[in-house]
TIRO-817896 format. One record per residue: residue in three letters; x negated, y, z of N, C-alpha, C in turn. Coordinates in nm, 3 decimals, always signed. Layout:
residues N
NODE  type      n_x      n_y      n_z     ca_x     ca_y     ca_z      c_x      c_y      c_z
NODE   ala        X        Y        Z        X        Y        Z        X        Y        Z
...
END
This chain:
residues 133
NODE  type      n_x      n_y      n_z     ca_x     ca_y     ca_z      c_x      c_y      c_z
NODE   unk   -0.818   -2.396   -2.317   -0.958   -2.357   -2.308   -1.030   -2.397   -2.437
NODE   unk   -1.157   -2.304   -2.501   -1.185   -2.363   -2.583   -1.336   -2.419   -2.597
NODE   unk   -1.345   -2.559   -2.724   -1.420   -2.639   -2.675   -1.507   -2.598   -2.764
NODE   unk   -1.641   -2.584   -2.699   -1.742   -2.551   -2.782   -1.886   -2.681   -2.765
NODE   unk   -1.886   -2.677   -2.898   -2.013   -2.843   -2.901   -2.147   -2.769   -2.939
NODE   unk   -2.218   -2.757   -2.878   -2.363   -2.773   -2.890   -2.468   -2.918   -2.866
NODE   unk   -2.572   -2.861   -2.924   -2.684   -2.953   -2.883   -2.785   -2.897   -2.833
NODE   unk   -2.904   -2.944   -2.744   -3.024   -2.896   -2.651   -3.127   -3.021   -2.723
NODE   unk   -3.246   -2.927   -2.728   -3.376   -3.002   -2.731   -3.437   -3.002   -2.623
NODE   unk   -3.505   -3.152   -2.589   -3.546   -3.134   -2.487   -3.671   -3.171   -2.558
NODE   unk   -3.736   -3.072   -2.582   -3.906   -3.062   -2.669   -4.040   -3.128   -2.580
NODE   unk   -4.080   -3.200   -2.607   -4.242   -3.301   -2.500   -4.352   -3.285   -2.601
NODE   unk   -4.391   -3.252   -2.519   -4.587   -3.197   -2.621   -4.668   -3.211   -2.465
NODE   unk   -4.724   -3.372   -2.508   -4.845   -3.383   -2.393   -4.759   -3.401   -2.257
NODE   unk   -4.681   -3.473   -2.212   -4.668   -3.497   -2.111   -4.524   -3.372   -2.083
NODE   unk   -4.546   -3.199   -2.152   -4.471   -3.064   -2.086   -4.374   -3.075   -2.183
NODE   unk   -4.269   -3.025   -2.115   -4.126   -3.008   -2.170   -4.083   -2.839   -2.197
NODE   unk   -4.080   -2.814   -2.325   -4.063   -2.663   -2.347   -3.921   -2.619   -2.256
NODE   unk   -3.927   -2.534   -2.195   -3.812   -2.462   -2.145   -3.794   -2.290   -2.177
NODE   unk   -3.699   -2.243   -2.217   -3.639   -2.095   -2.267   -3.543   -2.047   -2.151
NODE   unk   -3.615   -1.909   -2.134   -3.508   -1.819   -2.064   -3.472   -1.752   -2.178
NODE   unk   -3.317   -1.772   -2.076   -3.220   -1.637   -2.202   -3.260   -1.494   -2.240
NODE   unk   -3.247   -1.439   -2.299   -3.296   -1.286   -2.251   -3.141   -1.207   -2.250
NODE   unk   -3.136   -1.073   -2.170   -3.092   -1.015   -2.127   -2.949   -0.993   -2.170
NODE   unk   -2.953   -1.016   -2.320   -2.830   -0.976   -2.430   -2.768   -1.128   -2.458
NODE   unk   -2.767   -1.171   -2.378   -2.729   -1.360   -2.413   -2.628   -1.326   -2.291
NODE   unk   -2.526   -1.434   -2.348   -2.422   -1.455   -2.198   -2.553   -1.559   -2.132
NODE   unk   -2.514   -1.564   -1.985   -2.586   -1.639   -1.867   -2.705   -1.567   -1.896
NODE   unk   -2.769   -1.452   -1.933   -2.881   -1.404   -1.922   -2.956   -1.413   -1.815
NODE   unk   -3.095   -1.440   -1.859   -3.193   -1.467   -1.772   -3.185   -1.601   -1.685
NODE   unk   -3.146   -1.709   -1.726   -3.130   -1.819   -1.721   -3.181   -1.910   -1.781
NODE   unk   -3.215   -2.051   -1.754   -3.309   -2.098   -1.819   -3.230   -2.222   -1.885
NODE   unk   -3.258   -2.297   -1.960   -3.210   -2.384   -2.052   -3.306   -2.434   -2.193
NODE   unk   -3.266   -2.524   -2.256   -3.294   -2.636   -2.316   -3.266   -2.578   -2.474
NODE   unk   -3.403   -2.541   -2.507   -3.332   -2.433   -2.708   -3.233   -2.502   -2.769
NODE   unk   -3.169   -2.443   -2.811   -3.061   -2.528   -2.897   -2.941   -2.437   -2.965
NODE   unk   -2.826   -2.504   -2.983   -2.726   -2.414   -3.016   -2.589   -2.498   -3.066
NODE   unk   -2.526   -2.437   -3.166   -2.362   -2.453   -3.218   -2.424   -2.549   -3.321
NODE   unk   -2.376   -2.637   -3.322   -2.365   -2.738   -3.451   -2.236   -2.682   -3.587
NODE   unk   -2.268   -2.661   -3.714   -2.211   -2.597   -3.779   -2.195   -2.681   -3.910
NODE   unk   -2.046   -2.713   -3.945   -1.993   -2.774   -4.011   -2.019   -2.895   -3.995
NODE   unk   -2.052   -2.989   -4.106   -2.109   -3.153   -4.108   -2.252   -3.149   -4.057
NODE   unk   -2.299   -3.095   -4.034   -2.457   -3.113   -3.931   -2.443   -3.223   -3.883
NODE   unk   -2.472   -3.288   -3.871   -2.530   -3.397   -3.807   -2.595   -3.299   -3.606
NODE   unk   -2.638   -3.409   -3.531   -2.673   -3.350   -3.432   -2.818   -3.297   -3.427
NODE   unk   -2.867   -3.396   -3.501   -3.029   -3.385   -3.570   -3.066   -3.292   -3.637
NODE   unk   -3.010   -3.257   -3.739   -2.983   -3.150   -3.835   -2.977   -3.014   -3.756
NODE   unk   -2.858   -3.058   -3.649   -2.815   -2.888   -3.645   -2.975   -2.840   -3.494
NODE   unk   -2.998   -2.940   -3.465   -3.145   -2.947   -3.335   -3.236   -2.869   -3.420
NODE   unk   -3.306   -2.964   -3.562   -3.423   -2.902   -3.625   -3.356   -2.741   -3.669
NODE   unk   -3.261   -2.702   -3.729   -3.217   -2.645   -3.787   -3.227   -2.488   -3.677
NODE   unk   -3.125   -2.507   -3.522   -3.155   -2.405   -3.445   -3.310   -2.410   -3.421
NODE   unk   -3.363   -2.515   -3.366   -3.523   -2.478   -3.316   -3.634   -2.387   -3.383
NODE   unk   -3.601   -2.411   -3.547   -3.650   -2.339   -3.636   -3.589   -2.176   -3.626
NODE   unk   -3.481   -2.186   -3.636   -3.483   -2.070   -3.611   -3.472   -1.970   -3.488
NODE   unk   -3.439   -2.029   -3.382   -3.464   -1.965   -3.243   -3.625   -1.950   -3.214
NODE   unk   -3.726   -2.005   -3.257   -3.847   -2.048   -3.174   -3.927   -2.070   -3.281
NODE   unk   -3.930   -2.093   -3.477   -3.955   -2.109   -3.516   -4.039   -2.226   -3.495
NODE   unk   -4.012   -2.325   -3.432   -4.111   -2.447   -3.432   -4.050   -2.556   -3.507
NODE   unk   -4.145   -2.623   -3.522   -4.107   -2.764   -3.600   -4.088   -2.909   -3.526
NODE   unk   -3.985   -2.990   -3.539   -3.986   -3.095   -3.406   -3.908   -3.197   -3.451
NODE   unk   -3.896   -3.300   -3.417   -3.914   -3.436   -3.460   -3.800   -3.453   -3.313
NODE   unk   -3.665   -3.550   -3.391   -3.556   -3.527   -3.285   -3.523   -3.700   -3.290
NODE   unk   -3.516   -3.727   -3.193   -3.474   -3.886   -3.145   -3.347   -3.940   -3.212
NODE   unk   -3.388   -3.989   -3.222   -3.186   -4.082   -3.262   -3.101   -4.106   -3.106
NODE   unk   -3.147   -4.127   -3.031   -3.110   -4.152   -2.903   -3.063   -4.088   -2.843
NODE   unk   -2.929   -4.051   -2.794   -2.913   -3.948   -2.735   -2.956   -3.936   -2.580
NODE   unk   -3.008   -3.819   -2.482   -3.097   -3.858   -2.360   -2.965   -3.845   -2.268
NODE   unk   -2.877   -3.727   -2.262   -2.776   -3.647   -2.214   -2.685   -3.610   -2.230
NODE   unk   -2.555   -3.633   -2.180   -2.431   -3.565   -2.253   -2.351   -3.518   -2.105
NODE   unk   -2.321   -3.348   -2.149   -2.259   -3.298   -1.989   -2.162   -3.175   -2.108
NODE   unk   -2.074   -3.209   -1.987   -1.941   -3.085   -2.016   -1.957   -3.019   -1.912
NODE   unk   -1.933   -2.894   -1.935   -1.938   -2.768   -1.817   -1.807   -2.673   -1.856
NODE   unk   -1.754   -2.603   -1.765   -1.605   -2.555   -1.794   -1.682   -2.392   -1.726
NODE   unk   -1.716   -2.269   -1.888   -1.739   -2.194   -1.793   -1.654   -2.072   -1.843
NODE   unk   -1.632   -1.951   -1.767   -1.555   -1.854   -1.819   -1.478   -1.852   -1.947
NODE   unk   -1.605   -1.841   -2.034   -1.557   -1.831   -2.208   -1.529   -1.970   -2.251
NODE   unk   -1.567   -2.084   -2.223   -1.502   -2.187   -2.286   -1.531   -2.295   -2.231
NODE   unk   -1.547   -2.469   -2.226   -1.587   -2.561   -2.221   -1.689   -2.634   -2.335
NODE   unk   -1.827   -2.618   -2.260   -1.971   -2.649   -2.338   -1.926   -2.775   -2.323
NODE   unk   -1.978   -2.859   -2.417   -2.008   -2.998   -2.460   -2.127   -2.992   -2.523
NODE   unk   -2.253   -3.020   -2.436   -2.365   -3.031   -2.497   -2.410   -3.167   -2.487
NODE   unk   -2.467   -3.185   -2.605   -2.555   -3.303   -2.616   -2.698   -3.286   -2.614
NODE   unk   -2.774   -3.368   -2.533   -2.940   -3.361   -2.541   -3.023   -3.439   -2.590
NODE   unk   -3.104   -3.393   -2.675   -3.191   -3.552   -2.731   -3.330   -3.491   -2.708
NODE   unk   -3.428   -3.594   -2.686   -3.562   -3.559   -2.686   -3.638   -3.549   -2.803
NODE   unk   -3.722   -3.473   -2.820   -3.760   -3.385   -2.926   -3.923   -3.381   -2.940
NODE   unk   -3.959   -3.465   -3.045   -4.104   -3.453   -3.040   -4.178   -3.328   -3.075
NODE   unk   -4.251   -3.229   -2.999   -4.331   -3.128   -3.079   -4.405   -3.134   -3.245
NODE   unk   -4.369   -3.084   -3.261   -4.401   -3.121   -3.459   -4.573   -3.039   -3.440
NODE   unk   -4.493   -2.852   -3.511   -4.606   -2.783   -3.463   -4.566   -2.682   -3.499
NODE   unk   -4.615   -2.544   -3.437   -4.589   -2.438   -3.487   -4.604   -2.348   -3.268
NODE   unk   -4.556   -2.258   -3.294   -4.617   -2.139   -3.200   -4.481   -2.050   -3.125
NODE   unk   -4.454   -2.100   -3.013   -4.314   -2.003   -3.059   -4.275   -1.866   -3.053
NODE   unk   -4.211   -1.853   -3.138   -4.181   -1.699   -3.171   -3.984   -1.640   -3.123
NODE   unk   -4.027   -1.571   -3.040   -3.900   -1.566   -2.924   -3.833   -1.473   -3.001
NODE   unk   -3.755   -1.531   -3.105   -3.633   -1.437   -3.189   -3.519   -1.409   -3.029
NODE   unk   -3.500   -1.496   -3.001   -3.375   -1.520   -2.899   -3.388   -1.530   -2.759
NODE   unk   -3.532   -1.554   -2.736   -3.513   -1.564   -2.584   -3.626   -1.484   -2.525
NODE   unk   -3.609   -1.475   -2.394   -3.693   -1.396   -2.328   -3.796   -1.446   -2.298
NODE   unk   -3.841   -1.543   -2.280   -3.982   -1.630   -2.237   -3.966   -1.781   -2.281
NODE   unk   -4.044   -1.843   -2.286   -4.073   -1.985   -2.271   -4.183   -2.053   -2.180
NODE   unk   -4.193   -2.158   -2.127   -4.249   -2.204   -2.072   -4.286   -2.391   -2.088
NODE   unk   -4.400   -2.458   -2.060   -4.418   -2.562   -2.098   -4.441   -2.674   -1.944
NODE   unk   -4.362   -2.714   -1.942   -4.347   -2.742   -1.757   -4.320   -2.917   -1.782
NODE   unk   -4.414   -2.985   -1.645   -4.421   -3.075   -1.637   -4.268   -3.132   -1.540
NODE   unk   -4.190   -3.262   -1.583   -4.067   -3.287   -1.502   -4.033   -3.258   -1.389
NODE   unk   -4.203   -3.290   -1.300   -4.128   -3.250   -1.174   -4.131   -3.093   -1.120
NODE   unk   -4.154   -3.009   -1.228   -4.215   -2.871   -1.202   -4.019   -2.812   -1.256
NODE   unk   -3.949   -2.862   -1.328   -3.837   -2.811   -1.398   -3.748   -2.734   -1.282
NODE   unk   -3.717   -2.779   -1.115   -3.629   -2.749   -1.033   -3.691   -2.614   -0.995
NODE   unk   -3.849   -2.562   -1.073   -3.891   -2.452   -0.988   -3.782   -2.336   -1.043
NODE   unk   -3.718   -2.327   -1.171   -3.654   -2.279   -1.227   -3.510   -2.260   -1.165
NODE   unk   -3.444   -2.155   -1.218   -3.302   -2.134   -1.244   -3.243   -2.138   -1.403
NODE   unk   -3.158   -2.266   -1.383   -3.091   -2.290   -1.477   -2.962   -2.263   -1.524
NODE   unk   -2.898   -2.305   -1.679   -2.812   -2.285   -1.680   -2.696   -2.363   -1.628
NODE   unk   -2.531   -2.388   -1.604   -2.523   -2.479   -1.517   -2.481   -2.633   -1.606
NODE   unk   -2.474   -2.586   -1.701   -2.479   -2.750   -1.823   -2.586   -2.837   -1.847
NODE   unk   -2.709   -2.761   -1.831   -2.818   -2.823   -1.816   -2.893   -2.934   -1.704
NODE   unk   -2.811   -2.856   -1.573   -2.862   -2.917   -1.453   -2.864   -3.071   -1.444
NODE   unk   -2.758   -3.106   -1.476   -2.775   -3.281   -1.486   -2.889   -3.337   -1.588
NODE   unk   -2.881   -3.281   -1.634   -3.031   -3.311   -1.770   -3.169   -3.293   -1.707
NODE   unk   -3.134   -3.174   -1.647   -3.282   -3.138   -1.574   -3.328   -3.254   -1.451
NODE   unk   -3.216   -3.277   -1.341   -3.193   -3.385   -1.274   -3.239   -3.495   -1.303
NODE   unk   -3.210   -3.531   -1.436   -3.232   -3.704   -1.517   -3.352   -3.711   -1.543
NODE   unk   -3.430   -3.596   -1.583   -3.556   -3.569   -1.639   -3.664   -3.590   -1.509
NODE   unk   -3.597   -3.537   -1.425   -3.681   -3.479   -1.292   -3.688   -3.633   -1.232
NODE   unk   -3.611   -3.722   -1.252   -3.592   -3.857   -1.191   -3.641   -3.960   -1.242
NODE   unk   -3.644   -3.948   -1.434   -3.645   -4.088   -1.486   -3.800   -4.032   -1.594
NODE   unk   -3.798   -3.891   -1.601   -3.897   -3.842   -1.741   -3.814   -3.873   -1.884
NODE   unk   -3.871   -3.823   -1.992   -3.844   -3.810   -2.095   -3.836   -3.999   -2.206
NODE   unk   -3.880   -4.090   -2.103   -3.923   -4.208   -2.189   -3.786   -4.304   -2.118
NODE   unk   -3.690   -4.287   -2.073   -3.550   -4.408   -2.067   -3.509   -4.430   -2.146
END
């Protein structure tokens, strides 16, 4: 099976946590999840966070040293290894190159959603502990 490493932002501006649905032309379309992506070459995890956010969403964001989350999911096409770190809102407006919507949702509002299924434990942790453990 093959192993694919990503990273997820988990973005906080004011208390709300940005969340992205996929849009239609994405595998797991129309699903919701945490912006992020493929870490590429020596990236760092930080690096490759600012690096997708900018360009999925064009925003600017300020990424923890800490990591919040780490979940493996085994799905059709391969085994995700994502990592999650929390992500300060910098600034900027987002502009949905990649996804179908966004939304700015408070922790305990995240389960109103359908997610993707790598995310769920993240969403879980969030929904339990908030963004400050």
């Amino acid at each position: 099976m093959k192993d694919i490493y990503v990273v997820g932002a988990i973005i906080e501006n004011t208390g709300k946590i940005l969340c992205a649905q996929r849009s239609s032309s994405m595998t797991l379309s129309d699903l919701w999840e945490f912006p992020g992506g493929k870490i590429e070459g020596t990236e760092t995890h930080q690096e490759a966070l600012k690096r997708e956010i900018k360009e999925e969403l064009n925003l600017d964001i300020k990424v923890e040293a800490r990591l919040f989350e780490e979940t493996i999911y085994e799905y059709d096409f391969g085994r995700v290894h994502l990592a999650a770190y929390v992500c300060e809102y910098v600034k900027g407006i987002p502009d949905l190159t990649e996804h179908k919507a966004v939304k700015w949702l408070e922790p305990h509002e995240l389960s109103n959603l359908k997610w993707v299924p790598a995310d769920i434990p993240i969403v879980e942790k969030l929904m339990k502990e908030g963004v400050s453990t």
